[in-house]
N, C-alpha and C positions, 0 to 999 in steps of 0.2 A: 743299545742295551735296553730290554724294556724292565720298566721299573714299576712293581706290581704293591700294593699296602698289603701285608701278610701280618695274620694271626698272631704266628712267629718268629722271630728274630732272626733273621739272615746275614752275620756281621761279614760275609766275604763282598755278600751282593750289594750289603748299603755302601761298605767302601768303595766299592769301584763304582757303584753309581756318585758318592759326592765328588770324588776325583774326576770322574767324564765328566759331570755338572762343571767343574771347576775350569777342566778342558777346555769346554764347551764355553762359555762366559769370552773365553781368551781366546779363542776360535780356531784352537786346535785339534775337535774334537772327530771333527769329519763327520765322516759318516757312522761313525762308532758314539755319533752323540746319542745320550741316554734321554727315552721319552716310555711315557708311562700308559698305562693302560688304556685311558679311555679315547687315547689321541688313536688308538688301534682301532679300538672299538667303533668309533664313528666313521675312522676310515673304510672298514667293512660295510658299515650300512649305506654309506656312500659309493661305495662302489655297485656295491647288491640292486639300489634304485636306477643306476646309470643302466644295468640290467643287459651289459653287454654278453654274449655267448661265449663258451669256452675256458680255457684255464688261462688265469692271467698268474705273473708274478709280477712285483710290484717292488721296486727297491723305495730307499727308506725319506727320499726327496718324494718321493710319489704319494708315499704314506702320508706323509705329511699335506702335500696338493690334497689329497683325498679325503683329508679330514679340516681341511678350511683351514690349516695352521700356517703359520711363518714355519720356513725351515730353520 
């Protein structure tokens, strides 16, 4: 789930984000763990410098490889 700061108040998306966070802590969140914007964000420009050709898709362990983070 990505989890974005908004203007306004989103009360379905912040619960199921504290719940996956909560998930997530107790290590049942899988791959449904929630991660927020900027961990995307860098993973794109990291990918973009690596500068390899063609259409990638990238699951959410990768995202995370691609932005320097702990899964």
């Amino acid at each position: 789930m990505l989890h974005v700061n908004r203007e306004q108040s989103r009360f379905g998306e912040e619960a199921a984000y504290k719940v996956l966070h909560l998930l997530d802590k107790v290590g049942l969140a899988g791959k449904y763990r929630p991660y927020v914007d900027r961990v995307v964000a860098q993973a794109m420009v990291n990918a973009g410098i690596a500068a390899q050709p063609g259409v990638h898709t990238y699951t959410l362990g990768k995202v995370f490889e691609l932005a320097g983070r702990k899964r």
